[in-house]
N, C-alpha and C positions, 0 to 999 in steps of 0.2 A: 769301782763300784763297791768292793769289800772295803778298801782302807778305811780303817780307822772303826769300824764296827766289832764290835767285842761280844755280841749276840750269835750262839752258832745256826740257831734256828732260823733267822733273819736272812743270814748267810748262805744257810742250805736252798732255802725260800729264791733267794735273787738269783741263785747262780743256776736251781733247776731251770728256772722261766725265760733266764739268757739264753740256756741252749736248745730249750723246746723252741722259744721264737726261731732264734738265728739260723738251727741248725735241721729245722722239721725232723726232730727224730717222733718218734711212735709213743715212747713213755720215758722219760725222765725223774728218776727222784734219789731217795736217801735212805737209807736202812740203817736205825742208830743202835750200836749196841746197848745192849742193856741186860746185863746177867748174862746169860746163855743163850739169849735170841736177840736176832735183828729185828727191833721196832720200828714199821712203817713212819718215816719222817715226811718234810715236807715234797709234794712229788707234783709234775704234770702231766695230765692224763688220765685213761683209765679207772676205774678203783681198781684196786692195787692187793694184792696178799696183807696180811698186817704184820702176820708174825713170821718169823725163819728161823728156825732151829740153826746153832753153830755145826755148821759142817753139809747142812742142808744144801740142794741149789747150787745155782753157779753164786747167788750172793754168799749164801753159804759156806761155801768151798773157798771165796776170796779171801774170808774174814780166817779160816783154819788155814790157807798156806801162805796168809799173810802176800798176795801177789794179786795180780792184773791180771785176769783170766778173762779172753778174747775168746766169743766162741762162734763163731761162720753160719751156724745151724743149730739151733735149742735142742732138736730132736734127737743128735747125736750127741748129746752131754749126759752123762750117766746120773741119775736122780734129777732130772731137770724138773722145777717146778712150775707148772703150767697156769699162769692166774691167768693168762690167757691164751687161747689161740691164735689168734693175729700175732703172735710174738715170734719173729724168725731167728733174727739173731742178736746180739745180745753182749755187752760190754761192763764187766764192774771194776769198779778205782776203789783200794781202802784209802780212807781219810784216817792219816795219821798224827796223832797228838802226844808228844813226852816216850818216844819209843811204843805207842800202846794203838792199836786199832779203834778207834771210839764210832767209825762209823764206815758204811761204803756208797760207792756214788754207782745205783743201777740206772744204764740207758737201757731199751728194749730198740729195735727194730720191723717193721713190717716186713723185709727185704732179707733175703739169705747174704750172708758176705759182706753187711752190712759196714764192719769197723775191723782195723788193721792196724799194725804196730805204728803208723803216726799217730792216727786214733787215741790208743793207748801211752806213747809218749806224752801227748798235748794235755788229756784229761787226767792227767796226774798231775801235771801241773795245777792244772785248777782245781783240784781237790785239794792238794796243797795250800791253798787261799783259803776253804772255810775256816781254818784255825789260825793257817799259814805262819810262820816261822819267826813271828813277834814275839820278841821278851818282856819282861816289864821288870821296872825301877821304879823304887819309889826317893827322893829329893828333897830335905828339906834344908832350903838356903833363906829363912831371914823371911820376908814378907813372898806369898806366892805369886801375887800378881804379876811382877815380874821373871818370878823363874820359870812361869807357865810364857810367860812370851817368848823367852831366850830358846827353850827347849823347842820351841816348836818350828823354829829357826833351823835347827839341826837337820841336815840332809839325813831320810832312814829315820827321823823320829816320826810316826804316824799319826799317832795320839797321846793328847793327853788330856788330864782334867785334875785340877786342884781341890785340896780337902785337909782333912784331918790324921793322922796319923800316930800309934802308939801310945793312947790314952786309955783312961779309964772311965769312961761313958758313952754309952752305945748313943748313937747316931745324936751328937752334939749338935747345936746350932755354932754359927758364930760367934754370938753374943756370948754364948757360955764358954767356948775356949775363949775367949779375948779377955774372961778375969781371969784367968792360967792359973784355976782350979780344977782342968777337967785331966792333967797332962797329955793334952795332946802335943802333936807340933806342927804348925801347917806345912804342907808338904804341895808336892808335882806329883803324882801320877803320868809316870814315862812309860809310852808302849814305842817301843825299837823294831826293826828291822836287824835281826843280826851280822846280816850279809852284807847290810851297807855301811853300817855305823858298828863299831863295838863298844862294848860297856867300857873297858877301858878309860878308851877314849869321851864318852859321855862323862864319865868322872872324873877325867880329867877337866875340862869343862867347866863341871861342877865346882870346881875349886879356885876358878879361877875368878867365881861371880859370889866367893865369900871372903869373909876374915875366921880364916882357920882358928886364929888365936884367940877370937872375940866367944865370951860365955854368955851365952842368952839374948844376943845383941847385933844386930846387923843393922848399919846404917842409923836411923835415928828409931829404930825398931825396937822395944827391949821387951824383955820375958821370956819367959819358959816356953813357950807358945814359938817364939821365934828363933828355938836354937837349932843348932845344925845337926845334919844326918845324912846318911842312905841307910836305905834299908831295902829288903831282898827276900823274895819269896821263893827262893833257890838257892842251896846250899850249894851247888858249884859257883854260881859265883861270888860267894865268900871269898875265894882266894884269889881272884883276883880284885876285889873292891881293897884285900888284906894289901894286897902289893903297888898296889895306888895309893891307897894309906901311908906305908912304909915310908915307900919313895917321894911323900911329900912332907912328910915326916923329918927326913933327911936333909932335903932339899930346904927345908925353915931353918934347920939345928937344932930340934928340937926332939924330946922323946918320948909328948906325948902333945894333944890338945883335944879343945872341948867338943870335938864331932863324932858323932855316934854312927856307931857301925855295927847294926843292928836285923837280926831279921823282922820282917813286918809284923808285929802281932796283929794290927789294925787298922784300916781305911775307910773312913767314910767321906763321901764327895761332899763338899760345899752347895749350897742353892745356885740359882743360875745366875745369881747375882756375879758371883766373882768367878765365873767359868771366863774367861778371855777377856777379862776386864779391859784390859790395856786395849783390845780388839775393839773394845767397845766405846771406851774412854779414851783417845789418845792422849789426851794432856793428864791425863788420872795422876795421882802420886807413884811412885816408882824410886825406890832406894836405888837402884840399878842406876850407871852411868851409861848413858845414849850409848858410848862410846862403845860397851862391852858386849850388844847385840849384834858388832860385828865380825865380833869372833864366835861366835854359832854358826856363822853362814859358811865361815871359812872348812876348804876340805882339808 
């Protein structure tokens, strides 16, 4: 239900309503950080408190000890905050994003005793999913249409969407990077799964659906617009995009070539036009050899 959506309010939204349906609790919702309080996110039920001081509450208390705090009965929780009566017992998950708390997932209960450390193991997990543990990469291999098919190919790749990348003009059309005066480069927009797939490995990939050696030029593609790249919105993995680099570096005899290894300054998505083209088109043009979308699938 989450994969592939990058909205966390969206996110918050779906996954309250799966467990108020499935699970009849009492109150289901989200408390998003923001400065020094919990701002009422999306919730079902009740109206709801709006705001929660840091340390306040049992949401409160989640977000300050950074943990899962189960509590059997509201009324024995020291500072419990009552938005209602009907509320027995009582369950918060932090939603954690980049080492940092950015939000917590409160259920409420009618029932004393209501939730117990399954409870607690299971909806950690699904808190896990509002941001859940997707990277992103950004690609640029030569014409997109095809590298957006290849990738998505990829066991652990989730999402992606084609566009523009490390130019100097805010939200370009097509038209205006294709005179490769805007220096953009069309690019992939890769969101990963890091548990299934590693970037490594995704770059490895990568490499295997260009010519390293070619400057501005893939296939019968030429321009500035269509040279190679990754780029990277996270300085840890600089070092390893560096040692993929290296080692194919090596691997050519070579001791240097023309692909850019770059952090992202910029991305803007393409129209809907060229979002899955190939999905869309199957005989569409494609620099890509048929042959080489079968090694995407491969584990």
């Amino acid at each position: 239900m989450l994969s592939g959506e990058a909205d966390i309010i969206a996110n918050m939204a779906n996954l309250a309503a799966l467990l108020q349906e499935e699970m009849g609790f009492w109150w289901t919702g989200f408390y998003r950080v923001e400065g020094e309080e919990l701002i009422l996110g999306p919730f079902q039920g009740p109206i709801a408190c709006t705001r929660i001081a840091y340390g306040r509450g049992v949401c409160g208390t989640a977000w300050k000890e950074q943990r899962t705090i189960v509590v059997p009965d509201v009324e024995q929780f020291p500072g419990h905050i009552a938005c209602s009566a009907a509320s027995r017992s009582e369950i918060v998950v932090p939603v954690w994003h980049k080492s940092m708390i950015v939000a917590v997932l409160d259920i409420d209960s009618k029932e004393i005793g209501t939730f117990d450390d399954v409870d607690k193991a299971y909806l950690e997990k699904m808190a896990a999913l509002v941001i859940g543990p997707q990277k992103d990469i950004w690609f640029a291999a030569g014409c997109f249409w095809g590298a957006q098919k290849f990738f998505k190919l990829v066991d652990g790749v989730e999402f992606t969407e084609v566009g523009f990348c490390n130019g100097r003009l805010a939200n370009p059309t097509y038209e205006q990077v294709y005179t490769d005066t805007t220096g953009h480069a069309e690019c992939v927009h890769v969101r990963y799964n890091p548990s299934v797939v590693s970037l490594q490995h995704l770059t490895e990939l990568f490499f295997k659906i260009i010519d390293p050696l070619s400057l501005n030029k893939q296939g019968e593609d030429v321009g500035t617009r269509y040279r190679t790249g990754v780029y990277y919105d996270n300085t840890q993995d600089a070092r390893v995009l560096s040692e993929v680099f290296h080692k194919t570096k090596q691997a050519l005899g070579v001791e240097d070539f023309p692909v850019e290894l770059l952090p992202l300054e910029c991305f803007y998505p393409a129209d809907e036009y060229h979002q899955d083209y190939l999905d869309k088109n199957p005989t569409g043009y494609c620099h890509l050899s048929p042959a080489i979308f079968k090694l995407a699938a491969e584990k």
